[in-house]
N, C-alpha and C positions, 0 to 999 in steps of 0.2 A: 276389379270391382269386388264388393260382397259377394257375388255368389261362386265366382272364379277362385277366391281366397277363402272359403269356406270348403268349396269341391277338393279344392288343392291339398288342402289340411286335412281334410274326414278323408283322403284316399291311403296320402302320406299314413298318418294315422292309422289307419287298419293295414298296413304293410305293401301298400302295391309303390311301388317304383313310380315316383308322379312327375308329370314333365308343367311346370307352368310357363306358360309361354303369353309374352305381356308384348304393347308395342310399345310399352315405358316402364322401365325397373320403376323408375321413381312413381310412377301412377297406381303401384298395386293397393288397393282397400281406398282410391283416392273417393274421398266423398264429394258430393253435389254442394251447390251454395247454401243449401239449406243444411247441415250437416246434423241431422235428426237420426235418432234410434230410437222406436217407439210409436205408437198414436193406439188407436182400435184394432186394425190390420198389420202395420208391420211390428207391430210391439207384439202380438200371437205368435209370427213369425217367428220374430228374436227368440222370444220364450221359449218356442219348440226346438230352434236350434240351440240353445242353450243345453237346452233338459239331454239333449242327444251328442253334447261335448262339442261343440263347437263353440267359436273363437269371439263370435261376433260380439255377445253379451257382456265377455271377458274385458274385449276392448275398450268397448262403452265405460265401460264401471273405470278402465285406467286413463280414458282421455275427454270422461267430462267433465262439463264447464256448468250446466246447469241439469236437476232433476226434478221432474215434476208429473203429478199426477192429473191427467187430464182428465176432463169433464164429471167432475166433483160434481157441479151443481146437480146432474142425473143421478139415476142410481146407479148403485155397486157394479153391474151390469155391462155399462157403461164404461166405469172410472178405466185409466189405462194409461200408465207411464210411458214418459218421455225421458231420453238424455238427448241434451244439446250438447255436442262434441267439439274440440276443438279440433278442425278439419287434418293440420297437420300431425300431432299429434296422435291422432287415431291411425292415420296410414303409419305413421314409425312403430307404434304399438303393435299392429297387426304383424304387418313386415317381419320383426325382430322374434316374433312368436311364431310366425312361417320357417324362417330362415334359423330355426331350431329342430324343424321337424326331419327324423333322421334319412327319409326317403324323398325329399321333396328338392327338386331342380331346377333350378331360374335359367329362363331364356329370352333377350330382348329380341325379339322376330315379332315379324304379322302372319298367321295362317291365312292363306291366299286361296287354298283348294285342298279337298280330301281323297282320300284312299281309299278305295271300295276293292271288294274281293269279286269274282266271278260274278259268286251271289245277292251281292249287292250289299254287304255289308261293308260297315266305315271300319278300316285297318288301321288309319293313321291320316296323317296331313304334311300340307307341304305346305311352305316358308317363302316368306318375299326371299328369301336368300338362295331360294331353292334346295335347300335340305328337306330333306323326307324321315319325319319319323313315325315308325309302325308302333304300334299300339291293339293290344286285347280292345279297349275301351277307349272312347274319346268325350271329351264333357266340353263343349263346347259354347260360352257364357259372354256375348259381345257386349253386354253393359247399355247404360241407356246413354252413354255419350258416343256410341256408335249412331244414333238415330234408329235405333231398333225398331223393328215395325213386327207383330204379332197379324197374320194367315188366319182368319179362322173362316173353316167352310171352305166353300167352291171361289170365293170373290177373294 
């Protein structure tokens, strides 16, 4: 997903040793049916990961199909660009600009369970395969084709 292949890239990127681990080589940066970059809220987004060297903007700009400025009719405030992508094309784009970065390692597995120290800190994770790998840091980004569901509070 975006936030997986952005983690990946900004770690690669500033020197750490990054392990990505997909449960489809071919799925990484895959977009939704709506394959949008932009509105109000994720167009801020974009922009900020932009402003901060990341990928996502880049990609936009080399696998759109349509650009436009939304809600013109309000004010300035308001207006906020949109790319409509072509779905394929944005995941080869990403992919190919991944798979350039000099610390960054593809792995097709599923993370199943993680690695906690004494303390209770996460060390690393382990694999439908049953491999184990330690890790200082772990970034852990299951996409919203997971059915991801957000905890907030006690409920």
């Amino acid at each position: 997903g975006h936030a997986g292949s952005e983690a990946a890239g900004a770690a690669a990127e500033l020197g750490a040793k990054t392990l990505l681990i997909t449960m489809n080589l071919e799925a990484v940066a895959k977009m939704s049916c709506n394959p949008a970059m932009g509105g109000i809220a994720k167009g801020q987004l974009v922009r900020e990961i932009d402003a901060l060297g990341g990928l996502s903007g880049v990609v936009s700009d080399a696998s759109g199909v349509q650009f436009k400025m939304l809600n013109k009719s309000k004010g300035p405030a308001m207006w906020s660009p949109r790319c409509q992508s072509d779905r394929m094309l944005y995941a080869q784009k990403m992919r190919e600009l991944l798979e350039k970065k000099e610390n960054l390692f593809f792995r097709q597995d599923n993370v199943v369970d993680l690695i906690f120290s004494e303390g209770n800190e996460i060390k690393g994770v382990v694999t439908q395969t049953g491999q184990k790998f330690y890790s200082k840091s772990v970034v852990l980004t299951s996409g919203t084709f997971l059915n991801g569901l957000i905890h907030i509070g006690d409920s």
